[in-house]
C-alpha positions in Angstrom: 12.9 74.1 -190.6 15.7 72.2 -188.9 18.1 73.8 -187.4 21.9 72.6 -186.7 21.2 70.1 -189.1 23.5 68.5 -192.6 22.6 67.6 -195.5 25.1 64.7 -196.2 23.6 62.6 -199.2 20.9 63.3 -202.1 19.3 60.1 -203.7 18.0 60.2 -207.1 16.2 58.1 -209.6 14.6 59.0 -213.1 16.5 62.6 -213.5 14.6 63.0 -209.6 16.1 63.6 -206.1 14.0 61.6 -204.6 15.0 61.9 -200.7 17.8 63.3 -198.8 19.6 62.2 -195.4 19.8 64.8 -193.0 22.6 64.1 -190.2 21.6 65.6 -186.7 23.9 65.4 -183.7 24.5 61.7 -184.1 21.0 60.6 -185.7 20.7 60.6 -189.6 16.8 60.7 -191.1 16.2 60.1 -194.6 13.5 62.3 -196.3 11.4 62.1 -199.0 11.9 65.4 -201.2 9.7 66.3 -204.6 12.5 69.2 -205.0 15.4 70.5 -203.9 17.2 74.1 -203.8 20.8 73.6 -202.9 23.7 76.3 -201.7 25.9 74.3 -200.4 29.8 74.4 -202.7 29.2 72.4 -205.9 32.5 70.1 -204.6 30.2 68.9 -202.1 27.2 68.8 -203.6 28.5 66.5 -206.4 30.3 64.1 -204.2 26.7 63.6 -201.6 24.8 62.4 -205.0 23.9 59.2 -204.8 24.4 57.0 -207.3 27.5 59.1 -207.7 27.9 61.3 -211.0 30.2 60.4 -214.0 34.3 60.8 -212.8 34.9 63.8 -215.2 32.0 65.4 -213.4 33.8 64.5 -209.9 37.3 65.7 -211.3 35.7 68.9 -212.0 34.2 69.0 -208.6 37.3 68.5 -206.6 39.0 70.8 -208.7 37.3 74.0 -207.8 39.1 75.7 -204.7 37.1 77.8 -202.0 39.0 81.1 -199.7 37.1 80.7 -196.2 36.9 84.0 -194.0 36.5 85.1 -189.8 35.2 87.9 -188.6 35.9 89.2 -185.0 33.0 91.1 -183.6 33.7 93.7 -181.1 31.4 95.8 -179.0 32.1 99.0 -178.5 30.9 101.5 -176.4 31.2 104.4 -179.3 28.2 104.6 -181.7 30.1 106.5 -184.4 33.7 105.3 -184.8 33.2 106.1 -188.8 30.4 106.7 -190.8 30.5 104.5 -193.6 29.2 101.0 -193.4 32.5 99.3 -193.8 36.0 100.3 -194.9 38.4 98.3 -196.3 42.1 98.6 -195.0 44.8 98.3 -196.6 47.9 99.1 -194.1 50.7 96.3 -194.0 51.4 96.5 -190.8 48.0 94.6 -189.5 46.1 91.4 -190.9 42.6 92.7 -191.0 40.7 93.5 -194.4 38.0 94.7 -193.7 36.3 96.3 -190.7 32.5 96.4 -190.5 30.3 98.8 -188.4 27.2 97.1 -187.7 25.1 100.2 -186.3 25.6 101.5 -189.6 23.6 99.0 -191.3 21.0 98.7 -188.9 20.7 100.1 -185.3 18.4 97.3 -185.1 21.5 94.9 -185.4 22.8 96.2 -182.2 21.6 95.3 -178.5 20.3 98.2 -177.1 22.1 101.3 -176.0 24.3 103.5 -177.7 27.3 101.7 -178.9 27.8 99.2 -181.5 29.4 96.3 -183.1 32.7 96.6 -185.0 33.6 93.6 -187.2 37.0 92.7 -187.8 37.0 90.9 -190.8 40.0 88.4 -191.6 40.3 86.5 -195.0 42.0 83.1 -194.9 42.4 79.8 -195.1 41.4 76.7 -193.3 44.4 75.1 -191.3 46.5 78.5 -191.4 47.6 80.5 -188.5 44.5 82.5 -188.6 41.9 79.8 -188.9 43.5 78.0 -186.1 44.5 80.4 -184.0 42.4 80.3 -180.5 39.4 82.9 -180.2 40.8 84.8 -177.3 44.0 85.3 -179.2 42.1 86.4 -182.1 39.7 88.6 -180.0 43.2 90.1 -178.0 45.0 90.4 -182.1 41.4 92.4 -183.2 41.5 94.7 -180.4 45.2 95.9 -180.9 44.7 96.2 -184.7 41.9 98.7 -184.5 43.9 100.7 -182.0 47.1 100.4 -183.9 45.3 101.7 -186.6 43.5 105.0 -185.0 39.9 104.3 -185.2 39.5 103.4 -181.5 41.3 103.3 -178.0 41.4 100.5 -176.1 39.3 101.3 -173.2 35.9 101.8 -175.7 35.7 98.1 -176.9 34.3 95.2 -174.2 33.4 92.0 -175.6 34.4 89.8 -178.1 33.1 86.9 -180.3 34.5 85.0 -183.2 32.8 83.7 -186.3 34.3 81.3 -188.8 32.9 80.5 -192.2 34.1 78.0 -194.6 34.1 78.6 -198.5 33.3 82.0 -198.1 34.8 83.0 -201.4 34.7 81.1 -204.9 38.8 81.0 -206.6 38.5 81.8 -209.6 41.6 80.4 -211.0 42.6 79.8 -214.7 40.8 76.2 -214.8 37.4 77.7 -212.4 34.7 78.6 -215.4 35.4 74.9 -217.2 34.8 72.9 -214.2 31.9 75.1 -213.8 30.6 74.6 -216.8 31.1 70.8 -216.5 29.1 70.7 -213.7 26.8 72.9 -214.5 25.7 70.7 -218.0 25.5 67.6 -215.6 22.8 69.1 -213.1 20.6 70.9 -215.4 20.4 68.1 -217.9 20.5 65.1 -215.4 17.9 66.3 -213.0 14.5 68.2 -213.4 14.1 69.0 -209.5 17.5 69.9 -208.4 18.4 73.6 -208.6 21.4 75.2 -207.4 21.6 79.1 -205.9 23.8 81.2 -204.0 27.7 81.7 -204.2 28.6 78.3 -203.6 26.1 77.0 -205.3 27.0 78.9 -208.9 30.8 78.9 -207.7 30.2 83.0 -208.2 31.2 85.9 -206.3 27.5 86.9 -206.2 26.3 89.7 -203.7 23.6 88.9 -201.4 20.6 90.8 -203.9 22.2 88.2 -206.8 21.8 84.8 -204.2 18.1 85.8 -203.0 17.0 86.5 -206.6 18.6 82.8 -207.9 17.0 81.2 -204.9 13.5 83.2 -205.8 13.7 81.7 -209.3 15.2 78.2 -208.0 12.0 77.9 -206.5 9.6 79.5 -209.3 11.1 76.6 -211.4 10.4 74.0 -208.8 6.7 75.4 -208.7 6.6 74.9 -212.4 6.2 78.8 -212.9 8.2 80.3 -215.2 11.2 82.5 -214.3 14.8 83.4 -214.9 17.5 80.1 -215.2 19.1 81.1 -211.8 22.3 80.4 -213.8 21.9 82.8 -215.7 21.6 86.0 -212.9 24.4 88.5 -212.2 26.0 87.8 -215.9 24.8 91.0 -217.3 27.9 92.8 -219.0 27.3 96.2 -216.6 28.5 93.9 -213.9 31.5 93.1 -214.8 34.5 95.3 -213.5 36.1 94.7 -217.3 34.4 94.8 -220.2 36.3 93.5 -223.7 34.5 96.8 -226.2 32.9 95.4 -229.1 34.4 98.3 -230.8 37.9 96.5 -230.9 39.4 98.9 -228.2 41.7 97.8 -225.3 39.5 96.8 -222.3 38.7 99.2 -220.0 37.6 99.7 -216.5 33.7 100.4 -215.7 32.0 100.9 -212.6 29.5 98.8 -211.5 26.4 99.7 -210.5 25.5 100.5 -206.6 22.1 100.1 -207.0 20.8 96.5 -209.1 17.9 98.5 -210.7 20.6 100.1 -212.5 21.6 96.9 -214.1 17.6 96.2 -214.7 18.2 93.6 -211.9 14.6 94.0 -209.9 12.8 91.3 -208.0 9.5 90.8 -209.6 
């Protein structure tokens, strides 16, 4: 495992990756791979192969778009600010979406004692106000939000901390599913030890239970044990939000599932 480490280029030969480079601080390694599971976006993926792939497949690679995403983690001294495990908000007046409550999850997420960690969740886009904007103003903007908006006084939250995190979400746009579809036909016919997982690596707004299950079968494939096409996870009809009814009515709204065994979706 190396951590604080990049991926920046994938060799290949004969339908192979044969060896990666691997950038670390200022030292790139190159090294020898009999597989490879990839999640990072399929833009970048297809512009680190080496020799590089045909140019329609590189036009379809630039042309998928990505929405990146902060979150401002706040501790707070209250352990019960709201009992669900996040809530989304909706009010005009602030910026945040989305406001986790980390206890809620797990008490084991939270340093002990009997608070917990609030996260104020901000989608946006790299080079906007947001993105840019220094951590202590964010931090300062977080902390009036949630009292603007009830949930907490200022005197229960302490400290601060700010993540960021590129190409959180896949666009899907009107031209997203035939650049996927581009690229997808070039890595599974080009390359027998490449496999792609995760949301950037399918360009789909996969939950986490979808990701581990297409990197669980990304690697069945690369053991030569037969499993699912990790392509082919979370496209089950009882997942989709809108349905078209064979039955030739209008489409309608269904709910999706809140547990995946309810779409048959169970890890081996």
């Amino acid at each position: 495992v190396a951590t604080g480490a990049r991926v920046t280029r994938l060799h290949h030969a004969g339908g192979k990756v044969v060896s990666i480079d691997v950038r670390a601080k200022d030292c790139i390694r190159s090294i020898t791979v009999e597989g490879v599971v990839s999640t990072m976006p399929l833009s970048t993926l297809a512009r680190q192969l080496d020799p590089a792939p045909p140019a329609q497949v590189l036009e379809a690679a630039d042309g998928l778009k990505y929405r990146d995403f902060l979150i401002v983690a706040l501790a707070c001294k209250r352990p019960d600010v709201f009992p669900d495990n996040w809530i989304y908000i909706h009010a005009p007046e602030v910026r945040v979406g989305r406001i986790q409550n980390f206890r809620n999850w797990s008490a084991d997420l939270i340093a002990p004692g009997n608070g917990t960690v609030l996260g104020m969740e901000y989608f946006c886009s790299r080079g906007d106000d947001l993105w840019n904007m220094d951590d202590r103003d964010l931090i300062a903007l977080a902390k009036k939000e949630i009292s603007s908006l009830g949930l907490l006084a200022a005197g229960d939250l302490t400290d601060g901390h700010v993540v960021r995190e590129l190409n959180a979400y896949p666009v899907y746009d009107a031209a997203y599913r035939r650049h996927v579809d581009t690229l997808r036909e070039y890595l599974t016919k080009s390359f027998t030890n490449l496999w792609t997982a995760g949301r950037n690596g399918l360009h789909r707004y996969n939950n986490q239970d979808h990701s581990m299950l297409a990197g669980y079968h990304a690697a069945l494939a690369l053991m030569g044990r037969k499993g699912l096409d990790p392509w082919e996870i979370n496209t089950e009809r009882s997942y989709y939000e809108e349905q078209v009814l064979t039955s030739g009515e209008e489409r309608q709204a269904t709910e999706i599932p809140l547990d995946p065994r309810d779409a048959g979706l169970v890890l081996p």
